[in-house]
C-alpha beads as a LAMMPS data file, in Angstrom:
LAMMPS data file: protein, C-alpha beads

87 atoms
86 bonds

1 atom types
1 bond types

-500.0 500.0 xlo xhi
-500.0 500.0 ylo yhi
-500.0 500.0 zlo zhi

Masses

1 110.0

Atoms # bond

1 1 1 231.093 -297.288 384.786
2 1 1 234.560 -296.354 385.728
3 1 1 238.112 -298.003 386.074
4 1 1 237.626 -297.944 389.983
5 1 1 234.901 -300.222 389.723
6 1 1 236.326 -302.507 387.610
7 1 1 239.377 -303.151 389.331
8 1 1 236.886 -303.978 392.089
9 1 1 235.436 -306.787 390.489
10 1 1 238.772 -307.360 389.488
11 1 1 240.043 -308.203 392.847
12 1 1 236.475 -309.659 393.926
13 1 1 236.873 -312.318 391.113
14 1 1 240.811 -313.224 392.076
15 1 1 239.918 -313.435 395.697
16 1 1 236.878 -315.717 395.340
17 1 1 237.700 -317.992 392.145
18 1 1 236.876 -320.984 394.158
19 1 1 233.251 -320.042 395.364
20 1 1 230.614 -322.076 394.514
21 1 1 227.342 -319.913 392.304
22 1 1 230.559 -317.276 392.113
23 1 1 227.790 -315.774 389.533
24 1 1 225.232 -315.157 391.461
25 1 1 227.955 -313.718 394.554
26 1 1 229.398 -311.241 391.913
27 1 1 225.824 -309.943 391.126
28 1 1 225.002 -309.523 394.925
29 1 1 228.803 -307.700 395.351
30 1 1 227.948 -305.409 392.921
31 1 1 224.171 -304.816 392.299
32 1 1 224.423 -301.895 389.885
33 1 1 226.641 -303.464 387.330
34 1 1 225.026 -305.970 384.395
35 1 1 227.354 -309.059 384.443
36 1 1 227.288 -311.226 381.443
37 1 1 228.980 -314.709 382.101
38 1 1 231.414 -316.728 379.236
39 1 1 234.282 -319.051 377.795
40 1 1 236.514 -316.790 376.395
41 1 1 236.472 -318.476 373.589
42 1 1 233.023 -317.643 372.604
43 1 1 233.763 -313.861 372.757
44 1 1 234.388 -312.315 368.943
45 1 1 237.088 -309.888 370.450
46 1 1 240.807 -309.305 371.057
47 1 1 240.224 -306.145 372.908
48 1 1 239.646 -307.461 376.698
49 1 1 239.755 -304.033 378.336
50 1 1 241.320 -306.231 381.220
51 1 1 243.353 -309.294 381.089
52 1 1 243.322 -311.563 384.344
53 1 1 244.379 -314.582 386.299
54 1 1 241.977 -317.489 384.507
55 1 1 239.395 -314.992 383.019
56 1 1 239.339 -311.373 380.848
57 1 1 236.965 -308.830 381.201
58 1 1 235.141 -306.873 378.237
59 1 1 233.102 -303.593 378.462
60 1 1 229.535 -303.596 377.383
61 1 1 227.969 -300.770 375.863
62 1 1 224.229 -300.860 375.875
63 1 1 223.488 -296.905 375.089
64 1 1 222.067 -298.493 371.109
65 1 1 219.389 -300.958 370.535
66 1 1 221.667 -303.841 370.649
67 1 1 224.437 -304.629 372.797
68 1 1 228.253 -304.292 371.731
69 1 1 231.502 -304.707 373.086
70 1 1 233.781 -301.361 373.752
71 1 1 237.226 -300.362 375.029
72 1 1 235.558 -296.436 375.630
73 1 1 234.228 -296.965 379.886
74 1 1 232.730 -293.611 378.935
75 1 1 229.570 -295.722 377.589
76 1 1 229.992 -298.873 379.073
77 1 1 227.150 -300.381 381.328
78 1 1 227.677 -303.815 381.595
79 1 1 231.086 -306.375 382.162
80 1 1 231.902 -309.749 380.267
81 1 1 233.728 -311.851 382.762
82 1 1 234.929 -314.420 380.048
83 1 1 236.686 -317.348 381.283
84 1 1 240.009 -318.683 380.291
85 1 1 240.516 -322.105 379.415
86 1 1 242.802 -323.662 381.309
87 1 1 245.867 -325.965 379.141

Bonds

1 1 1 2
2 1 2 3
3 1 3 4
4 1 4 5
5 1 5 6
6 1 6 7
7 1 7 8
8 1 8 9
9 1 9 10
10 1 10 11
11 1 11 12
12 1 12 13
13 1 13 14
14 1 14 15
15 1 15 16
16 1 16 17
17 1 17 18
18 1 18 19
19 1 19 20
20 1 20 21
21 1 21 22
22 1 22 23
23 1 23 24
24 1 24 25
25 1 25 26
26 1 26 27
27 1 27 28
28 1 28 29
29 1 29 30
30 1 30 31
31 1 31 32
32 1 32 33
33 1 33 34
34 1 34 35
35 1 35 36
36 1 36 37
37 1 37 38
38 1 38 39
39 1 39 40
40 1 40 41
41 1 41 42
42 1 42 43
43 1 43 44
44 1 44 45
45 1 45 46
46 1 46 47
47 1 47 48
48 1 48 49
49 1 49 50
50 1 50 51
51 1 51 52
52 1 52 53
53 1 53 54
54 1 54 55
55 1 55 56
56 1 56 57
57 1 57 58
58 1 58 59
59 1 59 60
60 1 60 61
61 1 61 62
62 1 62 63
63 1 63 64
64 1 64 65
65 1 65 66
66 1 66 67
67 1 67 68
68 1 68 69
69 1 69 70
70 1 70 71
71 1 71 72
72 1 72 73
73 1 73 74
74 1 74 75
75 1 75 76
76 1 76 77
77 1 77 78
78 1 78 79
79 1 79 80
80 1 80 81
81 1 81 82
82 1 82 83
83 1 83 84
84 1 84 85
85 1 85 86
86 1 86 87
């Protein structure tokens, strides 16, 4: 993964935060990247590698046997697109 591409989903998520199944669109957008989908709330980190209009995202590194979150793109495969609450 690299910063290009998640700037990209960056700007895809801004520009479509009103489609309906915006999950499933975001998947079909960008087929070789893992998308994990949550309330920010629910994620056990303050290091969102990038902080956005009504959502963060968090790198996913999948290179062990279980999955962890990472600031290091170097060995991320995956995105959590964690949604903000709004208040």
């Amino acid at each position: 993964m690299n910063a290009d591409q998640v700037k990209r989903v960056d700007a895809w998520l801004l520009e479509n935060a009103a489609m309906p199944d915006k999950e499933a669109c975001l998947r079909a957008a960008f087929p070789d990247l893992h998308f994990t989908f949550c309330d920010d709330a629910d994620v056990l980190s303050d290091d969102a590698f990038l902080a956005s209009a009504g959502f963060n995202l968090y790198l996913v590194d999948g290179s062990s046997h279980c999955l962890q979150l990472t600031v290091d793109l170097a060995v991320a495969s995956g995105l959590v697109v964690a949604t903000l609450e709004e208040g």
